[in-house]
C-alpha positions as YAML, in Angstrom:
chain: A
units: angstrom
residues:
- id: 1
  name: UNK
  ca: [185.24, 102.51, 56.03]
- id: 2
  name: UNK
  ca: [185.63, 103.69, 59.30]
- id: 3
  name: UNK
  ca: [184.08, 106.81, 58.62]
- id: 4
  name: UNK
  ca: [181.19, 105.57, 57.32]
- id: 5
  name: UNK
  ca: [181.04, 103.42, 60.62]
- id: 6
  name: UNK
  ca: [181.49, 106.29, 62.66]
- id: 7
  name: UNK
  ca: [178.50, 108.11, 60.65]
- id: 8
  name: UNK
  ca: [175.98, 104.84, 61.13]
- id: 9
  name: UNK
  ca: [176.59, 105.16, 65.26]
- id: 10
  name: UNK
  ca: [176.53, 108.54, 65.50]
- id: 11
  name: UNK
  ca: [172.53, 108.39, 63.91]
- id: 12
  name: UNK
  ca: [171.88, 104.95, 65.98]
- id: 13
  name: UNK
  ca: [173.33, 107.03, 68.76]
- id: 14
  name: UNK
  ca: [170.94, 109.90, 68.34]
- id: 15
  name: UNK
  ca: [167.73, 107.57, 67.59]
- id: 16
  name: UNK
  ca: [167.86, 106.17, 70.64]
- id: 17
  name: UNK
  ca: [168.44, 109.10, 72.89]
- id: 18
  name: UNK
  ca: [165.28, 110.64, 70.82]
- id: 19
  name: UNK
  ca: [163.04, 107.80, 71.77]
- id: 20
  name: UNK
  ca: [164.48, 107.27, 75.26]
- id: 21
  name: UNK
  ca: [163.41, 111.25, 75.81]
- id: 22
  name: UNK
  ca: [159.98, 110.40, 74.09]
- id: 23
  name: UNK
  ca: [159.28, 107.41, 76.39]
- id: 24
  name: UNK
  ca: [160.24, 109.34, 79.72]
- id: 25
  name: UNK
  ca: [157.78, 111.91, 78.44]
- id: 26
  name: UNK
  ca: [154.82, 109.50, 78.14]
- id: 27
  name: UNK
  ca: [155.64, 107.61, 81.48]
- id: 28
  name: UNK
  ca: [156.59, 110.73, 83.28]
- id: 29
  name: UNK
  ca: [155.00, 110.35, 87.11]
- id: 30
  name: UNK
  ca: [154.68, 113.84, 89.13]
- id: 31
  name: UNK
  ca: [155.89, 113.86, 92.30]
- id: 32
  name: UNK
  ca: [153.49, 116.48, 94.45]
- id: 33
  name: UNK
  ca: [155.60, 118.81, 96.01]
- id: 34
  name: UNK
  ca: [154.56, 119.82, 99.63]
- id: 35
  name: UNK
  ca: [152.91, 122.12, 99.44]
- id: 36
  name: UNK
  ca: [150.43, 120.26, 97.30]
- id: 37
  name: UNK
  ca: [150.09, 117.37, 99.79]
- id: 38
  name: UNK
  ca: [149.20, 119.68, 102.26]
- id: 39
  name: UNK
  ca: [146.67, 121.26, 100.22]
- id: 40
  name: UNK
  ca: [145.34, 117.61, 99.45]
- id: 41
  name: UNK
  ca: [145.20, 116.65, 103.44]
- id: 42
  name: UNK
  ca: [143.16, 119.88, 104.34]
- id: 43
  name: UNK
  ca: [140.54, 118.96, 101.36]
- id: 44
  name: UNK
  ca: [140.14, 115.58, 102.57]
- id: 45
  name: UNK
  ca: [139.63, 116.49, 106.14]
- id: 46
  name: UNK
  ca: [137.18, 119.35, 105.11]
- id: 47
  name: UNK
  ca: [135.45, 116.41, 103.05]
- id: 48
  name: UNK
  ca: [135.54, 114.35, 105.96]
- id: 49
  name: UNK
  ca: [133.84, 117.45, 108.45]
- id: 50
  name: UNK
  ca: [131.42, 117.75, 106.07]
- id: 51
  name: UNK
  ca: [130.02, 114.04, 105.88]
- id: 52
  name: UNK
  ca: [130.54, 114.26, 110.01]
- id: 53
  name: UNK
  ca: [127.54, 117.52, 109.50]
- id: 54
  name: UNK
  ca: [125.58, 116.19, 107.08]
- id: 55
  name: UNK
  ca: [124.95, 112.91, 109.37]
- id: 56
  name: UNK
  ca: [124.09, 115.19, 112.79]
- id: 57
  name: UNK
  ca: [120.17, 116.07, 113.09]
- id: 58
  name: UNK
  ca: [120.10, 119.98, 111.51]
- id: 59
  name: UNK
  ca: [118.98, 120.73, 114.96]
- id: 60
  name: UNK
  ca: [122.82, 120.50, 116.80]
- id: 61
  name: UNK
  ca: [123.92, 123.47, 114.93]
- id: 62
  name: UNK
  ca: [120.72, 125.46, 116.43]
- id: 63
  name: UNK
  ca: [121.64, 123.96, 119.76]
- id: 64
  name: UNK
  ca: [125.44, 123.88, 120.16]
- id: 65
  name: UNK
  ca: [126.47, 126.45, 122.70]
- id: 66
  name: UNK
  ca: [124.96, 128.56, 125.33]
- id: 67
  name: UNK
  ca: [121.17, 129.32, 124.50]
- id: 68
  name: UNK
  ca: [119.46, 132.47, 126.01]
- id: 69
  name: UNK
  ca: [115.93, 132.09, 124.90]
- id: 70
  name: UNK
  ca: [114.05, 129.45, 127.64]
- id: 71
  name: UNK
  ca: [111.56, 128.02, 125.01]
- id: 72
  name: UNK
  ca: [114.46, 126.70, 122.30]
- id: 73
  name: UNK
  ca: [116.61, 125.24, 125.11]
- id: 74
  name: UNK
  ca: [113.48, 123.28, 126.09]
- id: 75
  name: UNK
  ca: [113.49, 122.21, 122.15]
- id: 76
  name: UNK
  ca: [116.91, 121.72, 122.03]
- id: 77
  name: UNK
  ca: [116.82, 119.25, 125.45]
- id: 78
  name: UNK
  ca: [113.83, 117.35, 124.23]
- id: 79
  name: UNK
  ca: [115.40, 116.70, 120.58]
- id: 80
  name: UNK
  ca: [119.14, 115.85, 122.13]
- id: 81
  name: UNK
  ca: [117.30, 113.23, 124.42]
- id: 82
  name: UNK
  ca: [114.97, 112.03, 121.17]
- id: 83
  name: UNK
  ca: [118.31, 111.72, 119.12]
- id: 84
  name: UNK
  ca: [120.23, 109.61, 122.32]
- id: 85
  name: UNK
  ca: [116.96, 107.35, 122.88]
- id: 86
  name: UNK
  ca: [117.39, 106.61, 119.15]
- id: 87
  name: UNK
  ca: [120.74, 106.00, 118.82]
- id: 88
  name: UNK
  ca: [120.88, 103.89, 121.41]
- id: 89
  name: UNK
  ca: [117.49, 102.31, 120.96]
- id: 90
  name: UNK
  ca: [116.85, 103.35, 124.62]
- id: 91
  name: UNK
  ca: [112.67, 103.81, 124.60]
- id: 92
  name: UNK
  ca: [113.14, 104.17, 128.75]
- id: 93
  name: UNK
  ca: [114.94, 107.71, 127.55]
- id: 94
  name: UNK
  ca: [111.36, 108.41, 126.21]
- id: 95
  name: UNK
  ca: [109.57, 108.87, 129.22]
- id: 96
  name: UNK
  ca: [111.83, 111.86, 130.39]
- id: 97
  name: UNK
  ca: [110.59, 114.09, 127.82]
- id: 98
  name: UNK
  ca: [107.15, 115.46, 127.23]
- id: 99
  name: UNK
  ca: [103.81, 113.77, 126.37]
- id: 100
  name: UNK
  ca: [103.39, 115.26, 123.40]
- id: 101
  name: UNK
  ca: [107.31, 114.42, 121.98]
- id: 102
  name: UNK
  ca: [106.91, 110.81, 123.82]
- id: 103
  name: UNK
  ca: [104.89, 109.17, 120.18]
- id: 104
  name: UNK
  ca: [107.83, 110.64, 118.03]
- id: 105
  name: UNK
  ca: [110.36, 109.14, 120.15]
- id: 106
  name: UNK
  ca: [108.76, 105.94, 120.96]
- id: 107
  name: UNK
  ca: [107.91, 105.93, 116.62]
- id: 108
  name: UNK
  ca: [111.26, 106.89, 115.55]
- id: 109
  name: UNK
  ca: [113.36, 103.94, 117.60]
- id: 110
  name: UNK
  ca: [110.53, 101.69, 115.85]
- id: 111
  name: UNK
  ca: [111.71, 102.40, 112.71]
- id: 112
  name: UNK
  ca: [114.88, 101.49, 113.26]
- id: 113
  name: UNK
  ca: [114.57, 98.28, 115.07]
- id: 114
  name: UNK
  ca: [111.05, 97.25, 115.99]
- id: 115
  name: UNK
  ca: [112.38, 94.31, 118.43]
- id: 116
  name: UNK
  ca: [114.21, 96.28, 120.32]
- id: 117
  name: UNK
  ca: [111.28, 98.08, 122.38]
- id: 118
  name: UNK
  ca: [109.14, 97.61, 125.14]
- id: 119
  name: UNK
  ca: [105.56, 98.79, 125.03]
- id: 120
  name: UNK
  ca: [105.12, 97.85, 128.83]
- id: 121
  name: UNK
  ca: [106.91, 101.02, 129.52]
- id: 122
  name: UNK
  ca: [104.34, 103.62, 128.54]
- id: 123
  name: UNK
  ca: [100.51, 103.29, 129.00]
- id: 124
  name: UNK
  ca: [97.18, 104.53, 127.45]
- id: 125
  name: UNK
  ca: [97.62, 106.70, 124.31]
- id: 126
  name: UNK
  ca: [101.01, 105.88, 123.92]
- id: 127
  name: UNK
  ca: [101.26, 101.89, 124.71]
- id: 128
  name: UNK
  ca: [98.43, 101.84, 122.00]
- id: 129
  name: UNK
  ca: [100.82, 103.71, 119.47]
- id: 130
  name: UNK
  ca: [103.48, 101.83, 120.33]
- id: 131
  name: UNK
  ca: [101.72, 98.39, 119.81]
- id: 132
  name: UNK
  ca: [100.69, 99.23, 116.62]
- id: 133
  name: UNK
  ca: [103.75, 100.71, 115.36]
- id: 134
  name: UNK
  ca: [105.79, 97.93, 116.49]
- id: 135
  name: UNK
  ca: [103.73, 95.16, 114.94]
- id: 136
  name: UNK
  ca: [103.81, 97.38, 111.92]
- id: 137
  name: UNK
  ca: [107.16, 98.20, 111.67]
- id: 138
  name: UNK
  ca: [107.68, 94.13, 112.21]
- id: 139
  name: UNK
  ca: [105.38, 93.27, 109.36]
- id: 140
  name: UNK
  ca: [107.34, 95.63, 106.84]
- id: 141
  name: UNK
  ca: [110.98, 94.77, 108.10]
- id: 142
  name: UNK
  ca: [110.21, 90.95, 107.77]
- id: 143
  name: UNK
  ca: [107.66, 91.29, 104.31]
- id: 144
  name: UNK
  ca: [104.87, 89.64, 106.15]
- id: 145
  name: UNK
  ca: [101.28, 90.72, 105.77]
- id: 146
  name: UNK
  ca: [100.22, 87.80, 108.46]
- id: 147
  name: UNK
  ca: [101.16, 90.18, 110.92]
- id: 148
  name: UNK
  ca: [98.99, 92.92, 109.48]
- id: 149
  name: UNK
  ca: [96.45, 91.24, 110.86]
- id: 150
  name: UNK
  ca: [98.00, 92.14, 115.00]
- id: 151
  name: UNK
  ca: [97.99, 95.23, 114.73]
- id: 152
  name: UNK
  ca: [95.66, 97.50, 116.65]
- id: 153
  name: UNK
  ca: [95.57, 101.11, 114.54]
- id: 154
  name: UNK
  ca: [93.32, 99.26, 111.88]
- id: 155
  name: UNK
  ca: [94.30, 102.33, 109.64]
- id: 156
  name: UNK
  ca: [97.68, 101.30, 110.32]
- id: 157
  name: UNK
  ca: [96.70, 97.69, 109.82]
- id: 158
  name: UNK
  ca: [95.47, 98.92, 106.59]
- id: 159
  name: UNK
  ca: [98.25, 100.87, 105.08]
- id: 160
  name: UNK
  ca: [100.19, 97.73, 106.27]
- id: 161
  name: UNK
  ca: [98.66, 95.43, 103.70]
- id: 162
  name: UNK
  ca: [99.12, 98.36, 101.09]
- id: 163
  name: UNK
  ca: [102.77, 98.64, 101.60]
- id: 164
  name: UNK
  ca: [103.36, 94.52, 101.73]
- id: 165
  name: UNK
  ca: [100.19, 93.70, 99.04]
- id: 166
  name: UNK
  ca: [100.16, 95.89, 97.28]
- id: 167
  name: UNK
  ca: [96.49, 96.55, 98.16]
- id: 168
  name: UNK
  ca: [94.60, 99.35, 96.93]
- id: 169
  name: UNK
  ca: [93.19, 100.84, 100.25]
- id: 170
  name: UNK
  ca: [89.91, 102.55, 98.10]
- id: 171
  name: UNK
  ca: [89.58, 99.67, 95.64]
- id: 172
  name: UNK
  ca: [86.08, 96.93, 96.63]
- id: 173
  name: UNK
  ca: [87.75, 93.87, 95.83]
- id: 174
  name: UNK
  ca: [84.50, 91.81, 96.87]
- id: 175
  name: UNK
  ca: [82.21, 94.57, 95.60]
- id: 176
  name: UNK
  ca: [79.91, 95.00, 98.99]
- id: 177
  name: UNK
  ca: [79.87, 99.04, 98.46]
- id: 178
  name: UNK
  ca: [82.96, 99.43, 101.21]
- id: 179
  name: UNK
  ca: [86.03, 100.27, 100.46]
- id: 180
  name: UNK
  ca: [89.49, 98.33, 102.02]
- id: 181
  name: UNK
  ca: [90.23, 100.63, 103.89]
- id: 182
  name: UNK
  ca: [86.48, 100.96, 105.19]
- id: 183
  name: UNK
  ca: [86.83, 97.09, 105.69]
- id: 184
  name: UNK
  ca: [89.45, 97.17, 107.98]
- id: 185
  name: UNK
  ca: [87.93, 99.84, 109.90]
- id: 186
  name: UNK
  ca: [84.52, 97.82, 110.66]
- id: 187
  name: UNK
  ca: [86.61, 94.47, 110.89]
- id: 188
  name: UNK
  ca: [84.48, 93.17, 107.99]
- id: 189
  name: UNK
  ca: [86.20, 90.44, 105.43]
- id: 190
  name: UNK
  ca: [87.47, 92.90, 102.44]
- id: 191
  name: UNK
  ca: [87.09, 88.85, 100.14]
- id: 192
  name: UNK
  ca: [82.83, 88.70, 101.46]
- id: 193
  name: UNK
  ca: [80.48, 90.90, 100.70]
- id: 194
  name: UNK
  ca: [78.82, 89.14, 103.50]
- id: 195
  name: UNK
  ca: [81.24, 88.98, 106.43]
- id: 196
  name: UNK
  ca: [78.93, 87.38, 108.88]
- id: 197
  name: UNK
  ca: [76.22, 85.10, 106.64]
- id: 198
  name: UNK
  ca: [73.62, 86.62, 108.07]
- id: 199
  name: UNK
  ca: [72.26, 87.47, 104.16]
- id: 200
  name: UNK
  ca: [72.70, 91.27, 104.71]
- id: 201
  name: UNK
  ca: [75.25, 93.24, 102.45]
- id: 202
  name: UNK
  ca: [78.20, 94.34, 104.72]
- id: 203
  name: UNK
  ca: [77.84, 98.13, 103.09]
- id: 204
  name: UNK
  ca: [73.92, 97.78, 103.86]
- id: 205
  name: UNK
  ca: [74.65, 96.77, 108.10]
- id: 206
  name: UNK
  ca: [76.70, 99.70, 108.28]
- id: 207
  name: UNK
  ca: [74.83, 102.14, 106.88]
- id: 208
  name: UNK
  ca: [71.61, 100.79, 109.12]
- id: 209
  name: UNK
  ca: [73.43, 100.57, 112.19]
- id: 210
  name: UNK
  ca: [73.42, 96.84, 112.01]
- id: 211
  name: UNK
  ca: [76.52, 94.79, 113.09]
- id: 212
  name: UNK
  ca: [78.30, 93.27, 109.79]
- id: 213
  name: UNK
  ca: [80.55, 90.96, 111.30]
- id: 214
  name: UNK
  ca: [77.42, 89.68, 114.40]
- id: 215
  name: UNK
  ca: [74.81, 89.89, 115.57]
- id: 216
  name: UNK
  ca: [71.76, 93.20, 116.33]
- id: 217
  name: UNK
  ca: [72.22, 96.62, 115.85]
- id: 218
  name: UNK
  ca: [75.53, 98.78, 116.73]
- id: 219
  name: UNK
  ca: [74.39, 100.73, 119.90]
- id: 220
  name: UNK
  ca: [74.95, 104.43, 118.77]
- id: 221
  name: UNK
  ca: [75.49, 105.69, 122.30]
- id: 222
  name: UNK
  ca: [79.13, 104.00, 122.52]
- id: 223
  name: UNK
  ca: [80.54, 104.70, 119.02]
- id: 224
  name: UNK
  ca: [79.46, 108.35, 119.61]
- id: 225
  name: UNK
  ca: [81.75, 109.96, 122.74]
- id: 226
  name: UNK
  ca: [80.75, 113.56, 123.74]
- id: 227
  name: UNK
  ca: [83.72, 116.32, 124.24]
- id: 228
  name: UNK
  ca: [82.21, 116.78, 127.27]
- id: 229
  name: UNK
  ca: [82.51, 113.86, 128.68]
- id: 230
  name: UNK
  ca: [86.21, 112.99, 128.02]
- id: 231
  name: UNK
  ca: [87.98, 113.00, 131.39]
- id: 232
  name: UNK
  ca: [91.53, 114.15, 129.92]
- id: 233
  name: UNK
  ca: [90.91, 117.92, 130.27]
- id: 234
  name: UNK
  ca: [93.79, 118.83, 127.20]
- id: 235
  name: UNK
  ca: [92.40, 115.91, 124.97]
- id: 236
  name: UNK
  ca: [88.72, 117.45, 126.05]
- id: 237
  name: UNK
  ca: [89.95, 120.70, 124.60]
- id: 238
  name: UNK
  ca: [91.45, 119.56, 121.18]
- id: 239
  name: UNK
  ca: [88.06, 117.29, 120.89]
- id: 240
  name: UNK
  ca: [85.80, 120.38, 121.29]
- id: 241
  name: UNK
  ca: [88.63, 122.71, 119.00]
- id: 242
  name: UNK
  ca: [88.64, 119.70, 116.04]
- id: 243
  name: UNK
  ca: [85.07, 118.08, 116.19]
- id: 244
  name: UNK
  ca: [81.62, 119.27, 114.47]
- id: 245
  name: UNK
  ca: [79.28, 119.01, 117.46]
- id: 246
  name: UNK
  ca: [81.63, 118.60, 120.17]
- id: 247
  name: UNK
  ca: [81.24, 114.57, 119.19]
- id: 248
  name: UNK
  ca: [83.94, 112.03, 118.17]
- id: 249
  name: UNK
  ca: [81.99, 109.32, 115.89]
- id: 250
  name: UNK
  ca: [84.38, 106.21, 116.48]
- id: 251
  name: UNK
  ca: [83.82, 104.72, 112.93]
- id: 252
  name: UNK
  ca: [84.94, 107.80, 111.23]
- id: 253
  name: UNK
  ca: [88.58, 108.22, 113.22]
- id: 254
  name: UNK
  ca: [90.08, 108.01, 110.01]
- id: 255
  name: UNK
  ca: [88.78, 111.60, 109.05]
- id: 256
  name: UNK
  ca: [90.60, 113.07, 112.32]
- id: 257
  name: UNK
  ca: [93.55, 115.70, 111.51]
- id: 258
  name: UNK
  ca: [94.95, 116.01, 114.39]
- id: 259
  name: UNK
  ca: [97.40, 112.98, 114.76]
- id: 260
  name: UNK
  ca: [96.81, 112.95, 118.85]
- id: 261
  name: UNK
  ca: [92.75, 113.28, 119.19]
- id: 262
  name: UNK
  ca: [92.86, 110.05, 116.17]
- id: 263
  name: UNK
  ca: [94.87, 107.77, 118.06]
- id: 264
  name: UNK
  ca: [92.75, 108.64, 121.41]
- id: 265
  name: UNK
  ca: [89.41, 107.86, 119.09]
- id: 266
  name: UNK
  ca: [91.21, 104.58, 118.01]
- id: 267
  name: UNK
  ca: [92.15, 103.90, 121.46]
- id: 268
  name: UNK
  ca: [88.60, 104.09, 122.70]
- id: 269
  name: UNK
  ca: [87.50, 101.76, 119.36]
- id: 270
  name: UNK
  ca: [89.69, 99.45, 120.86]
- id: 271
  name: UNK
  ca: [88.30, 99.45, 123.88]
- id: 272
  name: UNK
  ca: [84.67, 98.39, 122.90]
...
């Protein structure tokens, strides 16, 4: 009897060992050694450089340390003070670099926070580009096409309702022969094929020099601005370099390439 008790704990006895060692097999937790942790801590702060490089501008890499050639550390100081303006929505920053760079600054602290500029800072070219982008920039951030309406660049203005609207800039909702985007550049109503009630089409004043949102013809002579006769001698250059007949037509600024003779011809629009 005892033997055969002996026999039954010696297999209970070896069952449970076997599952104990089965169990601490499944649950078994490794314990990095460490060398392993080390490893670990080096790829984490590599991953961490990395995200640090990926959010710089591409252009501190080009700029970081002692630069020989005269015309990239001119690049190189004009981008660094672009990137501080902008990071610390400084627009003041702006008017130490370049007129040329000034509209990319200015533009680019828009973007980010339309509020949080000044246009009273810069004049001419640029307080009309900053104006326009601002109210733009407003109109998007806040999903209000009302404010469309403010803003000066009336391509701007336009693209403005197409973001918010949806509106197809070279659709004729009210089927007068001009486009939206035509509409917003002769301040006609894009919902009338007669903006004014005089009886006239809105497509038909245009084409016949007629005013389609008043009264009379559209006197020729101040839509039509001779190279020549631009006082700016480097925007009197890029006129004659970009324009057919050394003439900017006013009502076709929207056909300009160059980014800085368009927002002069919108400018002088403006100013009629």
């Amino acid at each position: 009897m005892n033997k055969k008790i002996l026999i039954i704990l010696t297999i209970l006895a070896f069952f449970v060992f076997s599952v104990f060692i089965v169990l601490n097999n499944n649950n078994k937790i490794d314990i990095p050694s460490i060398t392993d942790k080390k490893e670990s801590e080096k790829e984490s702060e590599s991953d961490k450089k990395e995200n640090i490089e990926e959010e710089q501008p591409p252009f501190l890499d080009i700029c970081s340390g002692d630069i020989n050639d005269e015309e990239l550390a001119e690049i190189c100081k004009i981008e660094k003070t672009i990137n501080k303006a902008t990071k610390n929505l400084d627009a003041s920053k702006c008017l130490n670099i370049k007129e040329e760079f000034r509209q990319r600054c200015i533009i680019d602290i828009l973007k980010i926070n339309p509020d949080s500029v000044d246009c009273s800072l810069f004049d001419g070219r640029n307080n009309f580009v900053c104006l326009s982008e601002k109210k733009y920039h407003q109109a998007i951030s806040r999903d209000d096409s009302d404010l469309c309406l403010e803003i000066k660049d009336k391509i701007k203005r336009a693209n403005c309702f197409n973001v918010i609207d949806k509106v197809d800039l070279h659709g004729d909702e009210d089927g007068d022969g001009l486009s939206f985007l035509e509409e917003m550049m002769h301040g006609t109503n894009p919902n009338l094929k007669d903006s004014d009630g005089d009886g006239f089409n809105d497509s038909e004043e245009v084409k016949n020099n007629y005013n389609p949102v008043g009264e009379g013809k559209i006197n020729q002579e101040t839509i039509l601005v001779k190279c020549n006769e631009i006082e700016d001698e480097d925007m009197q250059i890029l006129c004659k370099q970009e324009m057919d007949n050394d003439t900017i037509d006013l009502e076709k600024c929207y056909d300009i390439e160059s980014e800085e003779l368009y927002n002069y011809c919108l400018s002088l629009l403006e100013s009629l």
